[in-house]
C-alpha positions in Angstrom: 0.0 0.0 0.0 0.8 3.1 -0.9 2.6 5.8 2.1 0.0 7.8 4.2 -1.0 10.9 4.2 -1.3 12.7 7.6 -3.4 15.5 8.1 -2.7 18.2 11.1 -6.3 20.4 11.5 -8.0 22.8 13.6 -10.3 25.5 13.6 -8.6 28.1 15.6 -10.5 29.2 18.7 -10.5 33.1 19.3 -10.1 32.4 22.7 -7.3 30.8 22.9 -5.5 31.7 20.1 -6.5 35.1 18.9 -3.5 35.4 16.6 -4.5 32.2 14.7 -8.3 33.0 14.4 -7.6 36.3 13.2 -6.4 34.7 10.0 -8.2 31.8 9.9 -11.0 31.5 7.5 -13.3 28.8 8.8 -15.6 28.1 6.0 -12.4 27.7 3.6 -11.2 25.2 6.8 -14.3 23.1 6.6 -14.4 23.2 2.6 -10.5 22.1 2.3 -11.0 18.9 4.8 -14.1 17.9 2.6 -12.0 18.0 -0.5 -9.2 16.1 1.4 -11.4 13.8 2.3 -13.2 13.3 -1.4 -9.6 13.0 -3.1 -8.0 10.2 -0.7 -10.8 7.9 0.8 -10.6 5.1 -1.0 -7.2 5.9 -2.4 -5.0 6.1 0.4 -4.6 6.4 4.0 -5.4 9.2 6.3 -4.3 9.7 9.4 -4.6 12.6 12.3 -4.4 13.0 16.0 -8.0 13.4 17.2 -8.9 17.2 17.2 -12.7 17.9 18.1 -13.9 20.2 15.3 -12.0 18.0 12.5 -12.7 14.1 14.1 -17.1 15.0 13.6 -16.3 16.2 10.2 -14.1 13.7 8.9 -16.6 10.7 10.0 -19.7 12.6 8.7 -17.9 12.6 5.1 -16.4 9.0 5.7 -19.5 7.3 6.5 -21.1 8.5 2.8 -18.2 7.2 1.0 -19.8 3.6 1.0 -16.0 1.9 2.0 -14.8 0.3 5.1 -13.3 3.7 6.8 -11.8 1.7 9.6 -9.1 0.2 7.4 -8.3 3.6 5.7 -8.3 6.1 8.0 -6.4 5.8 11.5 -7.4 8.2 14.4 -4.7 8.6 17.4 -6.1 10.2 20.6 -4.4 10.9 24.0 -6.5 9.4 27.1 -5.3 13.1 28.6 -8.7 14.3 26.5 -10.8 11.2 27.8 -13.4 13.6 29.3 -13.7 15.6 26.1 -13.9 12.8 23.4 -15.9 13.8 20.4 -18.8 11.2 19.8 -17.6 10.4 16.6 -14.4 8.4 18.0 -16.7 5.4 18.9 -17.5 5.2 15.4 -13.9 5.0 14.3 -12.9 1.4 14.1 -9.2 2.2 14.5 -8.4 4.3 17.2 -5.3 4.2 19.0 -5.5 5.7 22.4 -2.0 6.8 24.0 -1.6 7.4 27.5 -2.1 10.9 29.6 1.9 11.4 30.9 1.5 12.6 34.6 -1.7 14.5 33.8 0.1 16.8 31.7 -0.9 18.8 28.2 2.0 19.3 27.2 4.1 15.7 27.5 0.6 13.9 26.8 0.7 15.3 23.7 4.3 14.9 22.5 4.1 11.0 23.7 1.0 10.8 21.1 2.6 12.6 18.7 5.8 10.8 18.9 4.1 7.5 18.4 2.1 8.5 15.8 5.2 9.7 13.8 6.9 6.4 14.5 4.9 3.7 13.9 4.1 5.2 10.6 5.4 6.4 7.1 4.3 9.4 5.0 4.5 10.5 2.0 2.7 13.7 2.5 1.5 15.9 5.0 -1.1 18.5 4.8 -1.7 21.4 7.3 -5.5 23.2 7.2 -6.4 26.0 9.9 -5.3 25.4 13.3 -3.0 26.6 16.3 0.0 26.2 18.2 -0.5 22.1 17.5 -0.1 22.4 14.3 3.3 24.3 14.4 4.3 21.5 16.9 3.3 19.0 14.7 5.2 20.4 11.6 8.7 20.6 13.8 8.5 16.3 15.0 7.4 15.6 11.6 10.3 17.3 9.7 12.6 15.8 11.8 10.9 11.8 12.7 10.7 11.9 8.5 12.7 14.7 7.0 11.6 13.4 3.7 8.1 14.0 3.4 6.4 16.1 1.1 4.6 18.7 3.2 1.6 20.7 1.9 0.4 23.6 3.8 -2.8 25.5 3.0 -1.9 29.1 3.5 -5.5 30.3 1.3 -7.4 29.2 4.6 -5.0 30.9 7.0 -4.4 29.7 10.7 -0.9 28.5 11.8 -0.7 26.4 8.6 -0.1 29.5 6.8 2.8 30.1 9.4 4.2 26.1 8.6 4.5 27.8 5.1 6.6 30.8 6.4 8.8 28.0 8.0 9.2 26.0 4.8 10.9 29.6 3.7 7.7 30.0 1.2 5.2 27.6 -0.7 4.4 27.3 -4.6 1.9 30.2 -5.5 -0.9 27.5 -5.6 -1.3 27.0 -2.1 -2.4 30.9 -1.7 -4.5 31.2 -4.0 -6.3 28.4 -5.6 -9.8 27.8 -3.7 -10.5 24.5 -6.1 -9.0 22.2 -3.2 -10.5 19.3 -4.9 -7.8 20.2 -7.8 -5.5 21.4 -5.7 -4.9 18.0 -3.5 -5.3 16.0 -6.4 -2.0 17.9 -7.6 0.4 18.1 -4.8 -0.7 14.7 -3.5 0.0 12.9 -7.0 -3.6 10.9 -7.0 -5.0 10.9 -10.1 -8.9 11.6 -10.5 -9.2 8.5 -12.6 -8.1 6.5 -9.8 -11.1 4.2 -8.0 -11.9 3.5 -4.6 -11.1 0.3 -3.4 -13.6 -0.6 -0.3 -10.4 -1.7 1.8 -6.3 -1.3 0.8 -6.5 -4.8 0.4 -8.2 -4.8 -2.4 -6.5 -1.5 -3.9 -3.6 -3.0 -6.5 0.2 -2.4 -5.9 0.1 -1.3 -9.5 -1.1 2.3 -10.0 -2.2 2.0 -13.4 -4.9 -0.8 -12.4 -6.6 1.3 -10.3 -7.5 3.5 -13.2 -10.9 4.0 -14.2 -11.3 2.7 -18.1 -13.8 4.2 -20.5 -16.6 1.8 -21.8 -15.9 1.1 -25.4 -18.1 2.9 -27.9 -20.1 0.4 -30.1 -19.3 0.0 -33.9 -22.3 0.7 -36.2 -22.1 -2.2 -38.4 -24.7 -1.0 -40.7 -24.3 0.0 -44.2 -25.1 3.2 -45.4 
């Protein structure tokens, strides 16, 4: 199977992180995570550490995609949030629950974090929206897997637009195109005439076989 894609999202809360909101375009948030969603299920795996405005969203668009979403999407959640688990995670048949360090944010979160950039290899990473997490999330993941290709969304704004600023600038793309759908299929490399398989299991190694074919046109046989 192919290497997954993780996704690092949030919609910034002006509460607690003013500076983040301030840029963050929440609509363009929402619409980008849909078109995520409709280029990889299916096609490759997708996985995130649980964040409660993204987990509802991704499971509302997962369940419609008539495939078995356990097996391509994989949701990592500290027990430090136990008390604040979106309803959605029961629904998630691949969960993997880390332990809450000493009852502390901070170190909970870097022991998920760590785990989930450990125990798996991507090939891309996306960053949509979000806070401080998502900065924090860009830093282990450039250096657990240096080699990634990392795709921030700076047109929705939030701290991924800040990941870009790190990168020392993205391609004009990311700024301005609002087709997402487009966009992803682009800078992910998945092309639209790929199919969805209802598990990686039955996706072929072979990209090409994946492809969609056209039905053959008939042949008028009459004579004129």
């Amino acid at each position: 199977m192919d290497g997954a894609i993780f996704l690092s999202a949030g919609v910034p809360d002006p509460k607690r992180g003013p500076e983040y909101a301030k840029t963050a375009d929440t609509v363009a948030i929402a619409a980008a995570v849909s078109a995520l969603l409709y280029v990889t299920l299916g096609r490759r795996q997708l996985i995130w550490g649980g964040q409660p405005a993204i987990t509802p969203m991704i499971w509302t668009i997962a369940a419609d995609m008539g495939i078995d979403y356990g097996s391509w999407v994989r949701l990592y959640q500290s027990k430090h949030f136990q008390e604040e688990f979106p309803e959605e995670n029961k629904h998630f048949q691949n969960v993997i629950y880390t332990d809450d360090v000493d009852n502390d944010l901070h170190r909970s979160l870097q022991a998920m974090r760590h785990k989930m950039f450990t125990e798996n290899e991507f090939t891309n990473a996306v960053f949509i929206g979000g806070m401080g997490g998502i900065l924090d999330e860009y830093e282990m993941l450039r250096l657990a897997q240096p080699k990634v290709n990392l795709i921030p969304l700076v047109s929705a704004g939030g701290a991924a637009a800040l990941v870009a600023e790190k990168m020392g600038g993205v391609s004009e793309d990311l700024k301005t195109n609002l087709d997402f759908v487009a966009l992803f299929h682009q800078h992910l490399g998945i092309s639209e005439r790929e199919e969805r398989f209802r598990t990686p299991a039955a996706q072929p190694a072979d990209v090409k076989k994946r492809y969609w074919s056209k039905p053959s046109q008939p042949t008028d046989s009459g004579s004129a």
